[in-house]
KOLVEX-776971 format. One line per 3 residues: their letters; for each residue x, y, z of N, C-alpha, C. Coordinates in Angstrom, 1 decimal. Example, Ala and Ser with C-alpha at 12.3 -4.5 7.8 and 13.67 -1.06 7.14 Angstrom:
2
AS> 13.2:-5.7:7.8:12.3:-4.5:7.8:13.2:-3.3:7.8; 12.8:-2.2:7.1:13.7:-1.1:7.1:12.9:0.0:7.9
END
This chain:
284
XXX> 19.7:121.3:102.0:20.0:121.6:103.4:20.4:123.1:103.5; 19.5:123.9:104.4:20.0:125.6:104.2:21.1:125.4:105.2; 22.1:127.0:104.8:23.5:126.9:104.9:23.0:128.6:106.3
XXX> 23.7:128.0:107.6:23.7:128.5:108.4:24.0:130.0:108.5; 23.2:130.8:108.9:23.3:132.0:109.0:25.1:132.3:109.7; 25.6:133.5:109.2:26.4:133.9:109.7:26.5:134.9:110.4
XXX> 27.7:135.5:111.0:27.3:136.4:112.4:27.0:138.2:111.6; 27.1:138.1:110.8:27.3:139.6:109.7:26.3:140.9:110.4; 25.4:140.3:111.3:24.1:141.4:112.1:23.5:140.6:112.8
XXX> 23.1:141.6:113.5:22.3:141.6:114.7:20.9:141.0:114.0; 20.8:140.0:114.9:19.2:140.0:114.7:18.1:140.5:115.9; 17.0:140.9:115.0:15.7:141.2:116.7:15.0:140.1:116.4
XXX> 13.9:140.5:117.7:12.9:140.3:118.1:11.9:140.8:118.8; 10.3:140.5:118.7:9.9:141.4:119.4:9.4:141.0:121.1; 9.8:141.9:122.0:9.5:141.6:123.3:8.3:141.5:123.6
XXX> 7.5:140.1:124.3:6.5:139.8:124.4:5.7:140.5:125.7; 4.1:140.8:126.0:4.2:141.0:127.2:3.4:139.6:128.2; 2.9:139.8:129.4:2.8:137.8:129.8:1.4:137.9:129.1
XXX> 0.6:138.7:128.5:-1.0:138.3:127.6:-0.2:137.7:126.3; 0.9:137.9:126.1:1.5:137.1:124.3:1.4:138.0:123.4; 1.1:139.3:123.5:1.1:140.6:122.7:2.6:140.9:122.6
XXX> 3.1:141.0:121.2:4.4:141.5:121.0:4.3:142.9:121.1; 5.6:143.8:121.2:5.5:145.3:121.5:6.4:145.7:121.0; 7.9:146.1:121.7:8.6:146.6:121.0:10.0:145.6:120.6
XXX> 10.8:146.3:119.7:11.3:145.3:119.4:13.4:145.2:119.8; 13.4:144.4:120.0:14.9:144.0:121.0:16.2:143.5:120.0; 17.1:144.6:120.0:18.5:143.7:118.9:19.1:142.4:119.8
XXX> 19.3:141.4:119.3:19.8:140.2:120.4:21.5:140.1:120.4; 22.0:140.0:121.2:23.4:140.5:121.4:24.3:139.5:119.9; 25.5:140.0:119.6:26.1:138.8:118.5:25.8:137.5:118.2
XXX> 26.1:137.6:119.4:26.3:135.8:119.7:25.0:135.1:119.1; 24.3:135.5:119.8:22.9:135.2:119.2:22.7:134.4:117.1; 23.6:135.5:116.6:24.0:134.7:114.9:25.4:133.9:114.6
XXX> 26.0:133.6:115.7:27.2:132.9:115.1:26.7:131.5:114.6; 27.7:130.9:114.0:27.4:129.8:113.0:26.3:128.5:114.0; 26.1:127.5:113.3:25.6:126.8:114.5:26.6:125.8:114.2
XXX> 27.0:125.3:115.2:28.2:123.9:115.2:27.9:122.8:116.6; 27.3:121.9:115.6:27.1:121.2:116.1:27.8:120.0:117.5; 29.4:120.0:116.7:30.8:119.5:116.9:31.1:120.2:117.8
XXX> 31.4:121.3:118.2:31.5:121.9:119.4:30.5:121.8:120.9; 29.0:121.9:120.4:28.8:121.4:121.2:28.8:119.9:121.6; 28.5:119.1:121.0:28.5:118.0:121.4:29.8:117.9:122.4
XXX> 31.1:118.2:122.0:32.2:118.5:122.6:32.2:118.7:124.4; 31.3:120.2:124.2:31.2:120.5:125.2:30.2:119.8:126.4; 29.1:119.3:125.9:28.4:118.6:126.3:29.0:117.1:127.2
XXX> 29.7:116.6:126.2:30.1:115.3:126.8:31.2:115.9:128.0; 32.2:116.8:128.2:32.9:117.6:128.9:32.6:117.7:130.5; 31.3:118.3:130.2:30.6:118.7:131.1:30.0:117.5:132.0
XXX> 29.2:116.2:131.0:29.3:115.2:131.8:30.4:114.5:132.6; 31.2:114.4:131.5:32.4:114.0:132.3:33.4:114.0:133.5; 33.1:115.6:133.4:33.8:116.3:134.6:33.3:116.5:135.7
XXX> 31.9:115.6:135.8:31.0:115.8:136.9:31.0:114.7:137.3; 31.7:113.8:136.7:31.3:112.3:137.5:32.2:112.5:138.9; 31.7:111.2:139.6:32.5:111.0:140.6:33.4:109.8:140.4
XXX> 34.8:110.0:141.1:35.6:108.9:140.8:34.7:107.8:141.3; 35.3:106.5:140.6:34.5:104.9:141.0:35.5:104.1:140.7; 35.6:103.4:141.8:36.1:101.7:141.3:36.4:101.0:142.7
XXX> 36.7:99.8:142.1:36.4:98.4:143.2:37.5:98.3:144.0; 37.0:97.8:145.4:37.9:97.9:146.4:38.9:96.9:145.7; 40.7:97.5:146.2:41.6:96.6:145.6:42.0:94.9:146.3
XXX> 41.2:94.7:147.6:40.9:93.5:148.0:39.7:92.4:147.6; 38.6:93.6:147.3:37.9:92.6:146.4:38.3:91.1:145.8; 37.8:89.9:146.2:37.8:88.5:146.1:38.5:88.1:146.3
XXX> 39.7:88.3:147.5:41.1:87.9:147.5:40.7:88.0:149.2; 40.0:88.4:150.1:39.9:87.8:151.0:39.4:86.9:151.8; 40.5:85.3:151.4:40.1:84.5:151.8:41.5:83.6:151.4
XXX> 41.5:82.4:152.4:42.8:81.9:152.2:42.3:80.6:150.9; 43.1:80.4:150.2:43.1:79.6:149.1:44.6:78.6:149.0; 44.5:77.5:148.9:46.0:76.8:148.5:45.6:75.7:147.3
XXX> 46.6:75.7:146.5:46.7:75.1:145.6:46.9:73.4:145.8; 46.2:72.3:145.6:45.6:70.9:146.0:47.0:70.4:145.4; 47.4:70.8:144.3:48.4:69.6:143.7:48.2:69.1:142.1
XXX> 49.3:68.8:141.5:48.9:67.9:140.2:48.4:66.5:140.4; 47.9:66.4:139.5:47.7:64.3:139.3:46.6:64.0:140.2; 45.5:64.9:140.2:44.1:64.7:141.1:43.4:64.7:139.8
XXX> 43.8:64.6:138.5:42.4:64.8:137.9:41.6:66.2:137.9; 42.0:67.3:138.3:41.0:68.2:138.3:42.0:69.8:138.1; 41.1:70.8:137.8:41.7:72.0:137.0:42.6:72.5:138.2
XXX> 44.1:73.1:137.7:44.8:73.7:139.1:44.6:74.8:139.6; 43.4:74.9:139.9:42.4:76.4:140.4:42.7:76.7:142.0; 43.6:77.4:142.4:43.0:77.6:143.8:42.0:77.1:144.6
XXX> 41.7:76.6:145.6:40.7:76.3:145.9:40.8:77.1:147.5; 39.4:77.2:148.0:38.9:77.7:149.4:39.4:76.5:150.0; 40.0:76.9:151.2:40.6:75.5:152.3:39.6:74.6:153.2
XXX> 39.9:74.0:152.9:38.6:72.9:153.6:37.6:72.9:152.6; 37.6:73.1:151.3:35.9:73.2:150.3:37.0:72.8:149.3; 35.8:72.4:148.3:36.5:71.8:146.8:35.8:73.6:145.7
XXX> 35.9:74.5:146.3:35.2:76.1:145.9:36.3:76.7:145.3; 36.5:77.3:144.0:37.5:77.8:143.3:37.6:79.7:144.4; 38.4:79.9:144.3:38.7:81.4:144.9:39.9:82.0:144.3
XXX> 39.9:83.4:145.0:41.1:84.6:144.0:41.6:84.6:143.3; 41.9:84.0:142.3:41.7:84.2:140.8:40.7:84.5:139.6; 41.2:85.2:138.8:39.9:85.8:138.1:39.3:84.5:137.5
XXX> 39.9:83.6:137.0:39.1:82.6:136.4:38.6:81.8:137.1; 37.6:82.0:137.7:36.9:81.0:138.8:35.8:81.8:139.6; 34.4:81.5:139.5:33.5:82.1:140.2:34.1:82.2:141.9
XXX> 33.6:83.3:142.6:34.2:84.0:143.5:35.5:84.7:143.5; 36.1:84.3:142.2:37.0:85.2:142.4:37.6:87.0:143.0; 38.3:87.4:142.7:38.6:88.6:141.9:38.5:88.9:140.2
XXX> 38.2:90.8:140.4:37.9:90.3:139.0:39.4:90.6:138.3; 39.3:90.7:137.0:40.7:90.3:136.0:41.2:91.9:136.3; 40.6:92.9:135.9:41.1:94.4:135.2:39.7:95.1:136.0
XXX> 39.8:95.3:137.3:38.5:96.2:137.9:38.7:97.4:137.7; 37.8:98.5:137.4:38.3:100.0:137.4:38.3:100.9:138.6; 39.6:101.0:138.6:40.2:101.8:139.2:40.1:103.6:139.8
XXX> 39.8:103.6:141.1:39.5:104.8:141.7:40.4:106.0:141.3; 42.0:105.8:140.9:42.5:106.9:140.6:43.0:107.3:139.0; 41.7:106.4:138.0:41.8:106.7:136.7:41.6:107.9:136.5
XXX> 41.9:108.6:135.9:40.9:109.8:135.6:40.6:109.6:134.0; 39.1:110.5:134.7:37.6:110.1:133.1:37.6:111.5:132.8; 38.1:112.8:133.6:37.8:114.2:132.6:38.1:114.2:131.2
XXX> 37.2:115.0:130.8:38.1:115.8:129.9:38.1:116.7:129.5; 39.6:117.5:128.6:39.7:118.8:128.2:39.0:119.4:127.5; 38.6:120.6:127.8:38.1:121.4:126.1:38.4:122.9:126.3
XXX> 39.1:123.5:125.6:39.7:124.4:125.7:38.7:126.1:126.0; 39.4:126.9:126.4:38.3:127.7:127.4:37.0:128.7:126.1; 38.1:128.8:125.0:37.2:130.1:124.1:36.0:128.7:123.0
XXX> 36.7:127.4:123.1:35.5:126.2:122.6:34.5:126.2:123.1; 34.9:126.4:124.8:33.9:125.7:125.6:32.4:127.5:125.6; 33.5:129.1:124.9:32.8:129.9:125.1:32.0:129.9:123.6
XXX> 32.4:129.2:122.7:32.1:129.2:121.3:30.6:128.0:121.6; 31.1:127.3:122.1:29.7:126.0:122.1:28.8:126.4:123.0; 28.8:127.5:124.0:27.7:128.4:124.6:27.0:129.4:123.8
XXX> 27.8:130.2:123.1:27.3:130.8:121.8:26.2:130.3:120.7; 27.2:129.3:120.4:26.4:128.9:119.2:24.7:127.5:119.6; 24.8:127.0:120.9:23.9:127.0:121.5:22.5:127.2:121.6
XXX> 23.1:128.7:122.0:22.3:130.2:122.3:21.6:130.2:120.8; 22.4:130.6:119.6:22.1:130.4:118.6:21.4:129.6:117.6; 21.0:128.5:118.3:20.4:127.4:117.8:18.8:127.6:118.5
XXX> 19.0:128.6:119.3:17.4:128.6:120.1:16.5:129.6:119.6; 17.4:129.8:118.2:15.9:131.0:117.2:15.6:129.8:116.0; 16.0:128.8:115.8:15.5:127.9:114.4:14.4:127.0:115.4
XXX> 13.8:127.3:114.4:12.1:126.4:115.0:12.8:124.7:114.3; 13.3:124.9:113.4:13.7:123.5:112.8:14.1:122.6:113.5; 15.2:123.4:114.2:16.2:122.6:115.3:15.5:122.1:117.1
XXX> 14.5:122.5:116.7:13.6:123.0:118.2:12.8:121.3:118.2; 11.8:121.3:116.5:10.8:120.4:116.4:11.9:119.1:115.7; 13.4:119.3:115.7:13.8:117.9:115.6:14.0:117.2:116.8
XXX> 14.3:118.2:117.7:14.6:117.6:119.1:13.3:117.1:119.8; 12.0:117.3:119.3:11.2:116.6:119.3:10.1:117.8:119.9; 10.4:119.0:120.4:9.6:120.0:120.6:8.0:120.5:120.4
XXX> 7.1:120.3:120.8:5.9:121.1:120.3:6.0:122.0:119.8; 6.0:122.8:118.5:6.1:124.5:118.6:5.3:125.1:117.8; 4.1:125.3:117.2:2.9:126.2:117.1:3.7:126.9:115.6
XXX> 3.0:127.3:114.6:3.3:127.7:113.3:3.7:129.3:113.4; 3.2:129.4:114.5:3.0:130.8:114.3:3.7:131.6:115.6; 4.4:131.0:116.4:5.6:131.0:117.2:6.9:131.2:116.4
XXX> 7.6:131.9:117.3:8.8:132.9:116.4:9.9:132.7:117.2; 10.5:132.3:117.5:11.6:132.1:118.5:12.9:132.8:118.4; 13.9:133.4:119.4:13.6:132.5:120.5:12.2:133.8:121.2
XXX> 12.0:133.5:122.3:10.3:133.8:123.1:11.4:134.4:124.1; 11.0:135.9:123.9:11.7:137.0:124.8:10.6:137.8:125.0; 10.6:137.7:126.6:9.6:138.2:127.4:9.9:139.3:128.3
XXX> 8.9:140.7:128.7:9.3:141.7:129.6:9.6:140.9:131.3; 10.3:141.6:131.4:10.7:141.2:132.9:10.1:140.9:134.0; 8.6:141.3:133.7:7.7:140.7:134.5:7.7:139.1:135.0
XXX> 7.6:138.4:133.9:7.8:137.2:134.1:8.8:136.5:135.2; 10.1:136.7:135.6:10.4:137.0:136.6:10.0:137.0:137.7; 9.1:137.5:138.0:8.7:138.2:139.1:7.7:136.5:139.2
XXX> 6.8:135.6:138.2:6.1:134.7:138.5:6.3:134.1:140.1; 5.5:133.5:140.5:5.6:132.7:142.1:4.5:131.6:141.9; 3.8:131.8:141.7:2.8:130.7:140.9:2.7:129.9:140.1
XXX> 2.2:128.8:140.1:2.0:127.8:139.3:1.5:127.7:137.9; 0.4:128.1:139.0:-1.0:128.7:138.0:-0.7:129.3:137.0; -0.2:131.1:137.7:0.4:131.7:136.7:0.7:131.5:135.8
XXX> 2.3:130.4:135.8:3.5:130.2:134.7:2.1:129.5:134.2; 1.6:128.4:134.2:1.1:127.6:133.6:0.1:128.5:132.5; -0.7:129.5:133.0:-1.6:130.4:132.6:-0.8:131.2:131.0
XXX> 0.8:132.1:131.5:1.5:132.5:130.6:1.6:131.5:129.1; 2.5:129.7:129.5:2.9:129.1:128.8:1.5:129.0:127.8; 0.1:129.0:128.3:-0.9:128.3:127.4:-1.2:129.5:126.3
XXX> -0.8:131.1:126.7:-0.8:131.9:126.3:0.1:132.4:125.0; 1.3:131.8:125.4:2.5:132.1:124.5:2.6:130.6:123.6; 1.2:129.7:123.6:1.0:128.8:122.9:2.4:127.5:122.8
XXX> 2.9:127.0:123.6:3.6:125.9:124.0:3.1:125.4:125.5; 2.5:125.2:125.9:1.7:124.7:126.8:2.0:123.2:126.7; 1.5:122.8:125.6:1.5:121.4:124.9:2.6:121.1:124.7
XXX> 3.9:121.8:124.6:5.1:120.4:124.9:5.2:120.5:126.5; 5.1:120.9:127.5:5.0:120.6:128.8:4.5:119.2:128.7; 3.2:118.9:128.4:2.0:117.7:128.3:3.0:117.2:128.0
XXX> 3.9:117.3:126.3:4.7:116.3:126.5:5.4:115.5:127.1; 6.1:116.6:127.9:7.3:116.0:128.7:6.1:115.1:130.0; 4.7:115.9:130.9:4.6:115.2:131.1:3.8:113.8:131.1
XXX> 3.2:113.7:129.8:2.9:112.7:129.4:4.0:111.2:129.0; 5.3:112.1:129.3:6.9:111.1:128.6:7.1:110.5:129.9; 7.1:110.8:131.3:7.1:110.7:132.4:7.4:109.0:132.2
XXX> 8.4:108.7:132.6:8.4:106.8:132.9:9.7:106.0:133.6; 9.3:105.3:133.9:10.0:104.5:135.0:11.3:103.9:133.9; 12.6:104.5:134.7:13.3:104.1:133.7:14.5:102.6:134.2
XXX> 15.0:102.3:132.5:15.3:101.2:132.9:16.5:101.0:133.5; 17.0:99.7:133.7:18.4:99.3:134.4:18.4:99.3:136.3; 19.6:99.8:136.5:19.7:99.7:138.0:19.9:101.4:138.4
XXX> 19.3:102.3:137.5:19.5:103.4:138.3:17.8:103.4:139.2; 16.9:102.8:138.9:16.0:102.9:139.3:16.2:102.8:140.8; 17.2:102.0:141.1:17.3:101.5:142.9:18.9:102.7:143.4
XXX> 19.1:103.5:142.7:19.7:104.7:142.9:19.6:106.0:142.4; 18.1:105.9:143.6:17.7:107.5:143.5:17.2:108.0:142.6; 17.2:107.3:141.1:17.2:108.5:140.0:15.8:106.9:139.0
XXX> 14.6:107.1:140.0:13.8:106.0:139.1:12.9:106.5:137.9; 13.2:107.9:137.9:12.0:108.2:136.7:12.9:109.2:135.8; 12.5:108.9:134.4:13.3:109.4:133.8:12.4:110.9:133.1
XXX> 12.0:112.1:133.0:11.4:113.2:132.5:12.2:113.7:131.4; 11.4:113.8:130.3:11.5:114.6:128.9:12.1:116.3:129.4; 13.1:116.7:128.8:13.2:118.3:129.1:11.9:119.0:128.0
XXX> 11.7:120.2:128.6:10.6:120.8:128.0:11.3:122.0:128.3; 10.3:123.2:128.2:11.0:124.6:128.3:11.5:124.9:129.1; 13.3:126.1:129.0:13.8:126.0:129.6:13.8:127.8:129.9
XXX> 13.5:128.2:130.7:13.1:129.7:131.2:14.4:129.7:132.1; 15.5:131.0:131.5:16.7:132.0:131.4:15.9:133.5:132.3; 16.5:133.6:133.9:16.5:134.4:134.2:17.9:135.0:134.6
XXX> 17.5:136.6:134.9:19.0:137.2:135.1:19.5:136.9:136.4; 18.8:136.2:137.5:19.4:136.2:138.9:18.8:135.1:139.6; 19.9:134.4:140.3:18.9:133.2:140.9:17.5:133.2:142.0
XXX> 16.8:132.8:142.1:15.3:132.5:143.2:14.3:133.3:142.3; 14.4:133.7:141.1:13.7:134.4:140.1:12.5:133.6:139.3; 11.2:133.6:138.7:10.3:132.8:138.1:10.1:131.5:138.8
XXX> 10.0:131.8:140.6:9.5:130.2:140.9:8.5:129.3:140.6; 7.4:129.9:140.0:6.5:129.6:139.4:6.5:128.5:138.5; 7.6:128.4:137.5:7.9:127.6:136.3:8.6:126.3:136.7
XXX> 8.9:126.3:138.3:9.8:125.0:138.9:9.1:124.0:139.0; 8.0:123.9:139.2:7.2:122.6:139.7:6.4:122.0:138.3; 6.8:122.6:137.1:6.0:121.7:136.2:7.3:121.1:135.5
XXX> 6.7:119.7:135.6:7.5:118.8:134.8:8.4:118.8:133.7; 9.5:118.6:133.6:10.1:118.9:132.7:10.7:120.8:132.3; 10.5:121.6:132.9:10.9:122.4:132.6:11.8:123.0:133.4
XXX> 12.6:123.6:133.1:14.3:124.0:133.9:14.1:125.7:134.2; 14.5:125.8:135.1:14.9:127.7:135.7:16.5:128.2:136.0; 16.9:128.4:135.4:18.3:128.9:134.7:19.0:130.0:135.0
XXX> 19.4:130.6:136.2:20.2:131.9:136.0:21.5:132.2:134.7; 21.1:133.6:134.5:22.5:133.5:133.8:23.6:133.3:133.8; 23.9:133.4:135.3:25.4:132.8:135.6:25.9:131.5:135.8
XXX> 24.8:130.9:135.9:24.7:129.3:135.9:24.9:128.8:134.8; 24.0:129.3:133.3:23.8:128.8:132.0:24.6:128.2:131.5; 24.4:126.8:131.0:25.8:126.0:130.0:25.0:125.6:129.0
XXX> 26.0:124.7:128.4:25.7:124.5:127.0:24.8:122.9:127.1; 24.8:122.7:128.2:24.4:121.6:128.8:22.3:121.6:128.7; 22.5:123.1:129.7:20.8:123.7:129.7:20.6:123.7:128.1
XXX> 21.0:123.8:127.4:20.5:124.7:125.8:20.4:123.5:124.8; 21.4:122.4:125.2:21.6:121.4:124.3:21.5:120.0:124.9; 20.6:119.6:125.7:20.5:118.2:126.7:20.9:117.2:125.5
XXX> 22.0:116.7:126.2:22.6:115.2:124.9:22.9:115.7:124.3; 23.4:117.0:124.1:24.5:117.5:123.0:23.7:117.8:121.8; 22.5:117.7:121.7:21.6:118.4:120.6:20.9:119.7:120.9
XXX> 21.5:120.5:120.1:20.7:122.2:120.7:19.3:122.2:119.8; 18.3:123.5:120.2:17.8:123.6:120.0:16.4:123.7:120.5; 16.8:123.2:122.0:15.9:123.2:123.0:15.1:124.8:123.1
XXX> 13.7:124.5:123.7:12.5:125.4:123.7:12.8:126.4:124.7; 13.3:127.8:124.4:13.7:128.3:125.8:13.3:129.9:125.6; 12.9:130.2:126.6:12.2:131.5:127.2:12.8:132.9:127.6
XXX> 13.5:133.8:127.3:14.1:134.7:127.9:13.5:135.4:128.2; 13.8:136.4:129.6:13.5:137.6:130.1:14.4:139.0:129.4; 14.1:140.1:129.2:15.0:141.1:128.6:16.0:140.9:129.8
XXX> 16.0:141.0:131.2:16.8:141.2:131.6:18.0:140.7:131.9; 17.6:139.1:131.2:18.5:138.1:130.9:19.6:138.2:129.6; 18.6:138.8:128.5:19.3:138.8:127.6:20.2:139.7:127.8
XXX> 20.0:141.0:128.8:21.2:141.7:129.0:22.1:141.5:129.7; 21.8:140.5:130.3:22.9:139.8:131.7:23.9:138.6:130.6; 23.5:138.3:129.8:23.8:137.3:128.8:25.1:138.0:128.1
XXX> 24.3:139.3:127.7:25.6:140.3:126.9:26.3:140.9:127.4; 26.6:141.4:128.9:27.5:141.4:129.9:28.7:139.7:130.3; 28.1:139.1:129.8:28.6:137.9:130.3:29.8:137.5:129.3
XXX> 29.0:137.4:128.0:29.3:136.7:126.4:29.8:138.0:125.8; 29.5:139.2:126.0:29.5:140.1:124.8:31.4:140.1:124.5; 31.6:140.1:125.3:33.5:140.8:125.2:34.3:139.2:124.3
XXX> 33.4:137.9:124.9:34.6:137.1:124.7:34.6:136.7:123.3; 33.4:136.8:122.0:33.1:136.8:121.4:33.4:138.1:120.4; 34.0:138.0:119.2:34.3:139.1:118.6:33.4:138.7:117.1
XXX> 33.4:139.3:116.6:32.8:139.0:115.1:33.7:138.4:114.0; 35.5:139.0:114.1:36.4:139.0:113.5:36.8:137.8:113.9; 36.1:137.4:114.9:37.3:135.5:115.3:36.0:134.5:114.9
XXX> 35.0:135.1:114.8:34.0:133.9:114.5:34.6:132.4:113.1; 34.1:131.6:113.0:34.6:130.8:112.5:33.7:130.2:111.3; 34.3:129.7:110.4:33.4:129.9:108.8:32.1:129.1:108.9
XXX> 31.2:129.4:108.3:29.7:128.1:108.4:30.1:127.0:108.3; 29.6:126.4:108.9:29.4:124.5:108.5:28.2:124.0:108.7; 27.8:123.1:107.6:26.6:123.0:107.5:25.9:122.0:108.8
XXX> 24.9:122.2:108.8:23.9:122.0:110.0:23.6:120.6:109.7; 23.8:120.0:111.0:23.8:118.1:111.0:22.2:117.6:111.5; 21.6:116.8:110.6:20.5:116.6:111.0:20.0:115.8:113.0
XXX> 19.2:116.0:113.4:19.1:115.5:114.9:18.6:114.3:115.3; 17.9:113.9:116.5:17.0:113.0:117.1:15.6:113.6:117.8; 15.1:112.9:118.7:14.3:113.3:119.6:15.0:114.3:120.7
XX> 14.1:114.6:121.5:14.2:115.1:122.3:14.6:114.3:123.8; 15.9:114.9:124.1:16.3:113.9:126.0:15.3:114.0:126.8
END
């Protein structure tokens, strides 16, 4: 198993233009080489879920409205509450119609913590997971031999409004074909979220990092793929389910909005020692 790059230099790349001609070439801000840590993000990932839920739990009258009296000993039969006038067990948890025993509770709280420079460490190293092709094709990615990641593109792209377009660029910059994936993955998912709102479940596919929001509308309507301002960007977009490595697209003007963002909180001197790289799954 190779032992993860450390932050010691800058790495490039070369800036593509939207025909897939590389040109000149772009140093990617620090952050870009810090360790990859897996453990952080997963961290931050579940966090993030977390803290977005909405509180839930059962009304605290639930099965208890209804009068019930107790019949008596020496009838032969269990001393269950019963509904008045019915031989029907009621409000107690042991007995269909009840209440239930331990319902969850509306003023539990489900957040959780993760401390502010973790939560800026597992955006980093993220970010840094989105130049290994390895980590890209374990999450189940399409990615072409000859693709170099990460795929940092002139600012033009940006500017996309079309369909066509984006669609025209992606076949060009040769991932086209994990789009197909995602929407070929397209399916009716199971359980009961299907009858709340949320019946189809879509594969993430590439995820296109612009510097400002209403930017690259073009890339929104195809399946599976996400449009990302920088100020929005979590570890969430980079690593769906807490596995990084996802397929993702930058604009220069992003990457500079990225190092205005990250550059200061991030030093070289606080980075933290390699740990080796945890094998993955599929792709969410």
């Amino acid at each position: 198993m190779p032992t993860p790059e450390t932050a010691h230099g800058h790495h490039r790349v070369h800036v593509l233009d939207l025909a897939g001609k590389p040109g000149k070439q772009l140093q990617l801000p620090l952050f870009f080489s810090v360790p990859y840590r897996p453990d952080i993000i997963h961290r931050a990932v579940i966090a993030a879920q977390a803290n977005r839920q909405q509180p839930y739990g059962a009304d605290p009258l639930a099965g208890t409205r209804r009068s019930v009296e107790w019949p008596g000993k020496g009838r032969g039969m269990a001393r269950t509450p019963r509904v008045k006038t019915t031989n029907r067990g009621g409000f107690v948890p042991n007995t269909v119609g009840g209440r239930e025993a331990h319902p969850p509770r509306a003023e539990t709280d489900r957040t959780k913590k993760i401390n502010v420079k973790e939560r800026q460490r597992a955006l980093a190293s993220a970010l840094a997971a989105t130049r290994e092709v390895r980590l890209a094709l374990e999450r189940g990615h399409l990615v072409p031999e000859h693709v170099k990641l990460p795929l940092v593109l002139e600012d033009g792209v940006e500017e996309i409004t079309a369909t066509a377009k984006a669609k025209e660029i992606l076949e060009t910059l040769g991932i086209w074909a994990d789009v197909e994936r995602a929407i070929r993955g397209v399916h009716i998912r199971t359980g009961k979220g299907k009858g709340r709102g949320r019946p189809r479940r879509i594969p993430r596919s590439v995820l296109v990092v612009v510097s400002k929001p209403g930017l690259a509308r073009g890339f929104r309507n195809l399946r599976g793929v996400e449009v990302v301002p920088v100020e929005s960007l979590g570890t969430e977009h980079l690593a769906p389910g807490g596995q990084a490595g996802r397929l993702t697209l930058f604009s220069t003007a992003s990457i500079k909005a990225l190092e205005e963002r990250l550059g200061g909180s991030l030093s070289s001197a606080s980075l933290p020692a390699p740990v080796a790289v945890l094998g993955g799954g599929k792709a969410a």
